[in-house]
TIRO-2110 file (N, C-alpha, C; in Angstrom, 1 decimal):
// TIRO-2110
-238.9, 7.3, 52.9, N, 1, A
-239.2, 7.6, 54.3, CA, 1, A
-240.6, 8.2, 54.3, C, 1, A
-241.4, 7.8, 55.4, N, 2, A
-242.8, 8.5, 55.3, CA, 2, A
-242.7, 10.0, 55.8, C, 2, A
-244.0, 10.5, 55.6, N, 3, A
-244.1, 11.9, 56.0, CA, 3, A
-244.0, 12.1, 57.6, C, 3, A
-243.1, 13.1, 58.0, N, 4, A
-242.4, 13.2, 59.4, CA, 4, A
-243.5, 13.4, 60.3, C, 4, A
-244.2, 13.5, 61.5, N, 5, A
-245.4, 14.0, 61.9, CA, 5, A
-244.8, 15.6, 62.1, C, 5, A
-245.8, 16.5, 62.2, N, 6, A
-245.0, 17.5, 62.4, CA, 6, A
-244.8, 18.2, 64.1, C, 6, A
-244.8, 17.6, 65.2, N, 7, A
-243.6, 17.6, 66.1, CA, 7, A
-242.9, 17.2, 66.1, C, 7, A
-242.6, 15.7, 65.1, N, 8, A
-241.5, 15.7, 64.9, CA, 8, A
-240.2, 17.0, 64.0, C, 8, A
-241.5, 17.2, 63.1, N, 9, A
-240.4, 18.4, 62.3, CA, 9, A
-240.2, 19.9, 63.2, C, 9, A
-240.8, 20.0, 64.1, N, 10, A
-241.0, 20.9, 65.2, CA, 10, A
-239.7, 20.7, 65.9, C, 10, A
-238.9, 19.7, 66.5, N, 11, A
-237.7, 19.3, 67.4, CA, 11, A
-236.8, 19.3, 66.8, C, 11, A
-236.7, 18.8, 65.7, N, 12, A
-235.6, 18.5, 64.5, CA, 12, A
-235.2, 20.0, 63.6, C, 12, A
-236.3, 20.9, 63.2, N, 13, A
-235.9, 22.8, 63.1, CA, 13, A
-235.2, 23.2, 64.1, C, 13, A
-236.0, 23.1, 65.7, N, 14, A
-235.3, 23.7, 67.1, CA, 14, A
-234.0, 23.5, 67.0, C, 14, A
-233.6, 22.2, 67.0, N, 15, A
-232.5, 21.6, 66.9, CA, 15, A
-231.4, 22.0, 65.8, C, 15, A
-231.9, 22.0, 64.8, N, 16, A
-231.0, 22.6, 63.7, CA, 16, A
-230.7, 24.2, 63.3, C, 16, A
-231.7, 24.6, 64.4, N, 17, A
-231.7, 25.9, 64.5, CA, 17, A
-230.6, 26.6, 65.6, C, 17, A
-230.6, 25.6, 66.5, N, 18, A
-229.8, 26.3, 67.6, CA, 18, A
-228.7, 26.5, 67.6, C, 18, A
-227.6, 27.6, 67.4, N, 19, A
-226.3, 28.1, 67.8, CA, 19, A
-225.7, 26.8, 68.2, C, 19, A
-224.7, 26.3, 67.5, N, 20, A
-223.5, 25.7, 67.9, CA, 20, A
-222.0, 26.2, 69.1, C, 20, A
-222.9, 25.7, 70.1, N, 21, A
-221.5, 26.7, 70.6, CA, 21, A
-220.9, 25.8, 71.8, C, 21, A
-219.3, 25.9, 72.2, N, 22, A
-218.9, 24.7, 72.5, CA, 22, A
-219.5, 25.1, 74.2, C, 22, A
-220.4, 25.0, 75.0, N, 23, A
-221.0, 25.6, 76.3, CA, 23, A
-220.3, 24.7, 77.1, C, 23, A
-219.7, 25.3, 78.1, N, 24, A
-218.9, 25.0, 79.3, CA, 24, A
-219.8, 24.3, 80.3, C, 24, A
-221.4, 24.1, 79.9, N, 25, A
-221.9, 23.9, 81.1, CA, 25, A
-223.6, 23.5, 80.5, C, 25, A
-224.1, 23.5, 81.1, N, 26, A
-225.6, 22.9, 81.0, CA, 26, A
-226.6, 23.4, 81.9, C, 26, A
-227.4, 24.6, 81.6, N, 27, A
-228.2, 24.8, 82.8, CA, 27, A
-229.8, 23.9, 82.9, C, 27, A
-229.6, 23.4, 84.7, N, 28, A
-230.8, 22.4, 85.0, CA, 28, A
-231.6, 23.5, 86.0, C, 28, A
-232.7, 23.6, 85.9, N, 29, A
-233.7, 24.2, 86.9, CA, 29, A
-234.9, 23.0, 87.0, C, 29, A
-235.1, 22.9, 88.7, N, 30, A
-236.8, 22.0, 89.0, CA, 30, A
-237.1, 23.3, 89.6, C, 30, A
-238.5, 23.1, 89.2, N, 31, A
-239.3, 23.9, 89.7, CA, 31, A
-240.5, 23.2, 90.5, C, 31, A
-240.3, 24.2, 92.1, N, 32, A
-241.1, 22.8, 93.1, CA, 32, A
-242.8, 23.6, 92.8, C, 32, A
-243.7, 23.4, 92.8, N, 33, A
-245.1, 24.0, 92.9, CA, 33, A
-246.0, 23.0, 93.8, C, 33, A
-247.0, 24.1, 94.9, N, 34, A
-247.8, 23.5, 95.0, CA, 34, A
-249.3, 23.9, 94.5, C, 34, A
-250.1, 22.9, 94.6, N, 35, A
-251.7, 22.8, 94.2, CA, 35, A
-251.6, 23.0, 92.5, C, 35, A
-253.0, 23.3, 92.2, N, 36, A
-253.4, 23.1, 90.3, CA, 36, A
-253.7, 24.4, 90.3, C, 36, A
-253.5, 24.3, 88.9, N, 37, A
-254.7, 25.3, 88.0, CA, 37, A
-254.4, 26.7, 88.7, C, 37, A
-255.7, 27.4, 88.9, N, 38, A
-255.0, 28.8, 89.3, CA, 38, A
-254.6, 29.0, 91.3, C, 38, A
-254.9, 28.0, 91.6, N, 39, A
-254.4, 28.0, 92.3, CA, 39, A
-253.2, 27.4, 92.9, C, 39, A
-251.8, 27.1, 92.1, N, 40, A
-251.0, 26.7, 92.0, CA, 40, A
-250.1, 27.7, 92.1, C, 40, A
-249.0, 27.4, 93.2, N, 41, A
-248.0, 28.5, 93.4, CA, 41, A
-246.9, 28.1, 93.5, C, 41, A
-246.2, 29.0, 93.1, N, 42, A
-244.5, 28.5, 93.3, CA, 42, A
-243.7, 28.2, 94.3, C, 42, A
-243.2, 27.4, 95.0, N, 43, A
-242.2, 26.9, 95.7, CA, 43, A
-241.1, 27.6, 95.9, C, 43, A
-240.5, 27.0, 95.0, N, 44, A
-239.1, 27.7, 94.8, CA, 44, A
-238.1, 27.0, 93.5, C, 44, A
-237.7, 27.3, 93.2, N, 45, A
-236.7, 27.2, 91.4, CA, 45, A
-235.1, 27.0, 92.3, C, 45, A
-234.8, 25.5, 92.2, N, 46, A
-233.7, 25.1, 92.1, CA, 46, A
-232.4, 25.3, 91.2, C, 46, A
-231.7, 25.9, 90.7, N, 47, A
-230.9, 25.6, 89.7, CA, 47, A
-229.7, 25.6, 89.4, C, 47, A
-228.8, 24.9, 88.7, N, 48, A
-227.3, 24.6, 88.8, CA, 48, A
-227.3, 24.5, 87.3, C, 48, A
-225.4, 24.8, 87.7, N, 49, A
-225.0, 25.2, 86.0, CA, 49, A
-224.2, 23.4, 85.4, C, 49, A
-224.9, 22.3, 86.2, N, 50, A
-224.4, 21.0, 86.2, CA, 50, A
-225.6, 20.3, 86.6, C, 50, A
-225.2, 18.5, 86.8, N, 51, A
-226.4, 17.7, 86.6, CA, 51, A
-227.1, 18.1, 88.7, C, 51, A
-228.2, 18.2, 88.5, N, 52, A
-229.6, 18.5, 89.7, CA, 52, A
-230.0, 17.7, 89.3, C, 52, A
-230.3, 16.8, 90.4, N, 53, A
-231.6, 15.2, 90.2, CA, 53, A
-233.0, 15.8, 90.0, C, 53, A
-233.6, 15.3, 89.4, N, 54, A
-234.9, 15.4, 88.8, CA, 54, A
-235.7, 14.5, 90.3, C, 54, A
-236.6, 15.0, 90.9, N, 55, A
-237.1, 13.7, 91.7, CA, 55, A
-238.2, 13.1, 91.0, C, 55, A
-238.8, 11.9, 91.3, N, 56, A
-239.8, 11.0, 90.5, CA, 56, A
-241.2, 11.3, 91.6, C, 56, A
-242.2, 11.1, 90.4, N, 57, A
-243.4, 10.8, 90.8, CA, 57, A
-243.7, 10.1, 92.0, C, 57, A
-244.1, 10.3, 93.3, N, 58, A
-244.1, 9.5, 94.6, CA, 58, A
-242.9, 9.6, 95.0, C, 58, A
-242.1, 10.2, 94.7, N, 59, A
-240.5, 10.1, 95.8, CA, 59, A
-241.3, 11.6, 96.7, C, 59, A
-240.6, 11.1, 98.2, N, 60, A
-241.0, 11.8, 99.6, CA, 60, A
-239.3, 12.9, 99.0, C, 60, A
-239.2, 13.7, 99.2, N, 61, A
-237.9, 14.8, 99.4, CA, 61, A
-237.9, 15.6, 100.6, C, 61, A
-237.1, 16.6, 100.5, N, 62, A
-237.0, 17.8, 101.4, CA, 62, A
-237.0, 18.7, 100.9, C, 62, A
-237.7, 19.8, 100.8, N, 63, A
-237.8, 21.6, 100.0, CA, 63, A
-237.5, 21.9, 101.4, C, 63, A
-236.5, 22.7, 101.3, N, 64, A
-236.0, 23.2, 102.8, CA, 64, A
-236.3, 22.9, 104.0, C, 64, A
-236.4, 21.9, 103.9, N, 65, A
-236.0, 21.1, 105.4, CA, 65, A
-237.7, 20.4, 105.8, C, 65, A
-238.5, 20.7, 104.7, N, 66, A
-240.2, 20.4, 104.6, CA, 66, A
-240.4, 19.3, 103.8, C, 66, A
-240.9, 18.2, 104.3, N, 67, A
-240.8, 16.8, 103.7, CA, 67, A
-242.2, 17.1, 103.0, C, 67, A
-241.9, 17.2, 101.5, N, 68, A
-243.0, 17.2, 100.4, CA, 68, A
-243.2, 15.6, 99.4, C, 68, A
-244.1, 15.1, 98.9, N, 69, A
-244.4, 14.1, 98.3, CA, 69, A
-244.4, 14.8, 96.9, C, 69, A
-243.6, 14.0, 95.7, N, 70, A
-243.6, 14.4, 94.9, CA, 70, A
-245.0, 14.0, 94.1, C, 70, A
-246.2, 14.7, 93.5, N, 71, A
-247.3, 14.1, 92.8, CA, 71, A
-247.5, 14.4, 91.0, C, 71, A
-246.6, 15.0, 90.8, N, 72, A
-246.0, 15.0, 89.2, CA, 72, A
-244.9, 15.9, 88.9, C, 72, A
-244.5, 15.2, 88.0, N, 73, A
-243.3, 15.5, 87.1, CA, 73, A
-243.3, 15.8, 86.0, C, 73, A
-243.1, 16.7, 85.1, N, 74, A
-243.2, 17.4, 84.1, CA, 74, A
-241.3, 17.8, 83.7, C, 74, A
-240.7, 17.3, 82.4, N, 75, A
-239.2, 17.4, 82.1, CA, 75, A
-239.4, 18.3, 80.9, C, 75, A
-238.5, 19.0, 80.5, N, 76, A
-238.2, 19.8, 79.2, CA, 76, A
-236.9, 19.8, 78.4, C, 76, A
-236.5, 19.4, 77.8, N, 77, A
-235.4, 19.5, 77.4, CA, 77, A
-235.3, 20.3, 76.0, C, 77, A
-234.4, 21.5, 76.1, N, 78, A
-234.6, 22.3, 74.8, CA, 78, A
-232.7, 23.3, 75.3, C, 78, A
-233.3, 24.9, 75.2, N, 79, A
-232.0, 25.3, 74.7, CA, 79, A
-232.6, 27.0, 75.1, C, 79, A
-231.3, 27.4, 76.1, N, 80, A
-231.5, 29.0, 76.2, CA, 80, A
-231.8, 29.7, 74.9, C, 80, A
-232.0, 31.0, 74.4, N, 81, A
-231.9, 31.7, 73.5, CA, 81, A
-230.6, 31.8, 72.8, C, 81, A
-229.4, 31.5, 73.7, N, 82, A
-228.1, 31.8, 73.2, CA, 82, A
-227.8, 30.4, 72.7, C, 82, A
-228.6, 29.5, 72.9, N, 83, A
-228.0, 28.0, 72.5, CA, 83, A
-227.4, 27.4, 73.6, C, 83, A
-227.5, 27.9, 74.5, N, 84, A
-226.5, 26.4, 75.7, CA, 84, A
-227.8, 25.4, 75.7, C, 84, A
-227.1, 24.3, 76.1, N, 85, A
-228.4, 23.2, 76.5, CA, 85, A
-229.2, 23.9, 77.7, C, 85, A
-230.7, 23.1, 77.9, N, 86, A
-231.1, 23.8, 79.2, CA, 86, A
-232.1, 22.1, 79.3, C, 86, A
-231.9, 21.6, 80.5, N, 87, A
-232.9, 20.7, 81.0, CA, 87, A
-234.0, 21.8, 82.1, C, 87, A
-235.3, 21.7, 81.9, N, 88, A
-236.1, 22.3, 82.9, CA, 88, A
-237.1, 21.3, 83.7, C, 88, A
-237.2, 20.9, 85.3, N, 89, A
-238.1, 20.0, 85.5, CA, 89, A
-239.0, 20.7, 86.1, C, 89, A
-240.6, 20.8, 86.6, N, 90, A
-241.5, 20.9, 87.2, CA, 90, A
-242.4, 19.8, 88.1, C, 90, A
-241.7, 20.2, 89.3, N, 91, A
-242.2, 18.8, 90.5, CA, 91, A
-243.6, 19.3, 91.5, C, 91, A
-244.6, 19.1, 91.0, N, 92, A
-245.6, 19.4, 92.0, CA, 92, A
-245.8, 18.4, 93.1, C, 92, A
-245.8, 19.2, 94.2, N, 93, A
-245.8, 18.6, 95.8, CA, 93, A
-246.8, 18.9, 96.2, C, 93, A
-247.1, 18.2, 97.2, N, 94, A
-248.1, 18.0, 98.5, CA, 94, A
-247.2, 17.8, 99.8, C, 94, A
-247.7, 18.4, 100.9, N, 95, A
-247.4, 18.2, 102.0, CA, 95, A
-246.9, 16.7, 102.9, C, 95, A
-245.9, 16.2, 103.3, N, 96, A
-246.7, 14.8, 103.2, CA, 96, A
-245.6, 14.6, 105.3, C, 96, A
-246.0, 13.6, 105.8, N, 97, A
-245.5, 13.6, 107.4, CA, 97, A
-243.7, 13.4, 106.7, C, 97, A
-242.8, 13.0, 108.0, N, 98, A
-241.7, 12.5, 107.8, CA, 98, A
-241.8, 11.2, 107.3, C, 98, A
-241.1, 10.8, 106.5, N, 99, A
-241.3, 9.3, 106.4, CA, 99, A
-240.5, 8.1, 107.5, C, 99, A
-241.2, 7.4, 107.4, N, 100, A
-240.7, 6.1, 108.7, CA, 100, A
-239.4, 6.0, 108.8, C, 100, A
-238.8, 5.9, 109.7, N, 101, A
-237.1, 5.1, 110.2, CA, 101, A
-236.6, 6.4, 109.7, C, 101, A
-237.0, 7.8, 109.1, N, 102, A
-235.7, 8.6, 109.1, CA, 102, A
-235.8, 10.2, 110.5, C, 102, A
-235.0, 10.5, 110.4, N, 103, A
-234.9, 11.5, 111.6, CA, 103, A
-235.1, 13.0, 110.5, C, 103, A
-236.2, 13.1, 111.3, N, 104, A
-236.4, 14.7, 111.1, CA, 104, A
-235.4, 15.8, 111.3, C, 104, A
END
């Protein structure tokens, strides 16, 4: 076998490093943000101890009842300190109108 790149040997340590433990649950957090760089601020941090949809790149949503355009997506998938799984997303939005045919 050839030599592993080393992120790959990076995922594969994490992984064999992490606590075995039989976890009741799976924590998912999105994190909504708007604008870049330093001026980029937080929304608000969704999170559940079960599956939360990830939204896509260009999907229109609702952040509390405020129709935001999704303009990137950023996923994580790794592991609390204690070892439970943890999926993390980061959805940066823009403001965007209602979209057509639906009721505000």
């Amino acid at each position: 076998m050839p030599e592993l790149p080393a992120g790959v040997k990076r995922i594969r340590k994490a992984e064999a490093d992490r606590p075995r433990v039989d976890w009741p649950f799976v924590e998912h957090v999105v994190q909504f943000t708007y604008g870049t760089g330093k001026d980029e601020v937080v929304l608000a941090n969704i999170g559940a101890n079960g599956p939360l949809p990830v939204p896509a790149a260009g999907q229109v949503v609702r952040l509390h009842d405020v129709y935001v355009k999704v303009v990137f997506v950023d996923v994580s998938y790794g592991a609390t300190p204690e070892g439970a799984p943890m999926v993390h997303a980061l959805a940066r939005v823009e403001l965007t109108e209602t979209p057509a045919g639906s009721v505000p």
